[in-house]
C-alpha positions as CSV (number, residue, x, y, z in Angstrom):
1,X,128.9,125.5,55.2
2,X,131.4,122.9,54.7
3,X,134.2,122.1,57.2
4,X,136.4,121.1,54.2
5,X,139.5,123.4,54.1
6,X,143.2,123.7,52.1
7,X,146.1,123.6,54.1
8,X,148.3,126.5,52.1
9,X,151.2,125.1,53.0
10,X,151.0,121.4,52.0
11,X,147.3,121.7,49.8
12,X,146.5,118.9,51.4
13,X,142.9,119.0,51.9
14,X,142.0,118.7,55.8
15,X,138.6,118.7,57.5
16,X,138.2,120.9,60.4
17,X,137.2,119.3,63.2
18,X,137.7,122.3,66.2
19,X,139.2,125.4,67.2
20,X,142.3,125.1,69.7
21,X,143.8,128.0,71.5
22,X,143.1,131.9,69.7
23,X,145.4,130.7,66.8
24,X,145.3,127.1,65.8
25,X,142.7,124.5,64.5
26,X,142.4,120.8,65.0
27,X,142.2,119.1,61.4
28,X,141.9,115.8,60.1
29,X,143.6,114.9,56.8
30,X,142.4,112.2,53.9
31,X,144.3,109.4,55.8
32,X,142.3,110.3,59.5
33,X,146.0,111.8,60.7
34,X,145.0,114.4,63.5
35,X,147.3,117.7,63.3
36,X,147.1,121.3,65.0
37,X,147.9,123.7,62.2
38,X,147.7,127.7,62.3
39,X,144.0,129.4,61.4
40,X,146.0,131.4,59.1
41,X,147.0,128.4,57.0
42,X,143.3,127.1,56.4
43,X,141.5,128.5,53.2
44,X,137.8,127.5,52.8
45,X,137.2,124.4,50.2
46,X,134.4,123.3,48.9
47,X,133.7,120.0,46.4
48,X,132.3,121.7,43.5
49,X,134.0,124.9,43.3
50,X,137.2,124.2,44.3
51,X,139.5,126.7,46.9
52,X,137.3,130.0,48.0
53,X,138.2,133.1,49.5
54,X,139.9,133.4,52.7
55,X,136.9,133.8,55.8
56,X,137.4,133.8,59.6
57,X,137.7,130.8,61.2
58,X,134.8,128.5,61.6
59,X,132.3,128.2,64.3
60,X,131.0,124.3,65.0
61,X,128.2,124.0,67.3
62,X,129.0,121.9,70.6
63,X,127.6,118.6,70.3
64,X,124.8,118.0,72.9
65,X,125.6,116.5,76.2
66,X,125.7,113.1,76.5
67,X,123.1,111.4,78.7
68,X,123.5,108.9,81.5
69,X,122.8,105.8,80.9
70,X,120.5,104.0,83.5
71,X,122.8,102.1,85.6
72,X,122.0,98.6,86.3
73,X,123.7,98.5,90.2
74,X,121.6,101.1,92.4
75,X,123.9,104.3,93.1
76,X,122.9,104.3,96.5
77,X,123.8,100.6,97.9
78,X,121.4,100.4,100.8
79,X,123.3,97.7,102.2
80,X,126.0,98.2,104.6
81,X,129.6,96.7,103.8
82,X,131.1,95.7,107.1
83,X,134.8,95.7,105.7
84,X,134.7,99.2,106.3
85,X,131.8,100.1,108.5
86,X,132.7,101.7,111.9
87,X,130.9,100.7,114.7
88,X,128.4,103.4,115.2
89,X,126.9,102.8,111.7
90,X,127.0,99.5,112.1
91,X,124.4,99.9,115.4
92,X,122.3,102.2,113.7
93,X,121.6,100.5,110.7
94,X,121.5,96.5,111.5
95,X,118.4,95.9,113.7
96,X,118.9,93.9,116.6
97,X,122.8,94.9,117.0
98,X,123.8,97.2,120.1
99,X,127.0,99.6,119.5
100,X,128.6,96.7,122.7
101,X,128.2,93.6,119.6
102,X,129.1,96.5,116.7
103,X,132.6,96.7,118.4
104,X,132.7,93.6,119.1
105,X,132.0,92.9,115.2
106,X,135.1,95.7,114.1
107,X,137.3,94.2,117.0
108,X,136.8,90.6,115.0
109,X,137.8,92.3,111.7
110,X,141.1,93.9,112.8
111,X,142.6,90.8,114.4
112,X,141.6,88.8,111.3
113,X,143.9,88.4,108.2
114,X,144.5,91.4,106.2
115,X,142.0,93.5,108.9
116,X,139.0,92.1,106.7
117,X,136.0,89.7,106.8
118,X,137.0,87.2,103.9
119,X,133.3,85.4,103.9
120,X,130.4,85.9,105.9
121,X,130.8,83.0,107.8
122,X,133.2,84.4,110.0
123,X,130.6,86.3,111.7
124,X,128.9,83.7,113.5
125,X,131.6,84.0,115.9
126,X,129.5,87.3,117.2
127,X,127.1,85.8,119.2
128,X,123.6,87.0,119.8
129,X,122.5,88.2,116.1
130,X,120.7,86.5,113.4
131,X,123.0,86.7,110.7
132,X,120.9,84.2,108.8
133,X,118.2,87.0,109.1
134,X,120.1,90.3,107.9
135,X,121.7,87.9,105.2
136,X,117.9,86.8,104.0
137,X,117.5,90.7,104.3
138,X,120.1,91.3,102.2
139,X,121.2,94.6,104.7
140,X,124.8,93.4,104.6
141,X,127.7,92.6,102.5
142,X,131.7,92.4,102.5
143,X,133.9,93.7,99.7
């Protein structure tokens, strides 16, 4: 079946595109203007017979889910952003960093500018970690 209809009231013919609400439809007319107009108004058409009989409004299948695309950037980041890492997850997950140096590591970034690391040279003012290492590692990043 067709999803070409009549609009009674202008004759414009309008393609039906999907059912809003108990008693409107979502058309498109001949220039690709979208309009709500009343079921009632709608009269079946097809291209070789001309206007049909009246029938109930049509049914269109939903159109299949869309899938996800595969995302280039992990979802789970296994890296650990220190701009907003609290001190407890910063012990657990950098090897080689107590929860005394994780403090010490937040303490740094609320007294700097704007209560954030800017550039990962700023840690080496934490003494006592190899930051050379867990940068090699890639476990840690600022945002």
């Amino acid at each position: 079946m067709s999803n070409l209809f009549q609009d009674q009231k202008t004759g414009k013919l309008v393609e039906f595109i999907n059912k809003h609400d108990k008693e409107f439809a979502m058309v498109r007319d001949a220039g690709g203007n979208i309009t709500y107009v009343s079921l009632e108004q709608l009269v079946p058409y097809d291209r070789n017979k001309g206007r049909l009989t009246k029938i109930a409004a049509p049914q269109i299948a939903p159109e299949p889910e869309e899938q996800i695309p595969n995302s280039v950037v992990p979802i789970e980041d296994t890296r650990l952003n220190l701009n907003t890492a609290p001190a407890e997850q910063i012990a657990k997950r950098l090897p080689g960093v107590g929860y005394a140096t994780a403090k010490r590591i937040v303490e740094l970034r609320m007294s700097l500018s704007g209560e954030r690391f800017a550039n990962l040279k700023q840690l080496e003012n934490i003494p006592r970690v190899n930051w050379e290492q867990l940068i090699d590692e890639d476990l840690i990043f600022i945002s």
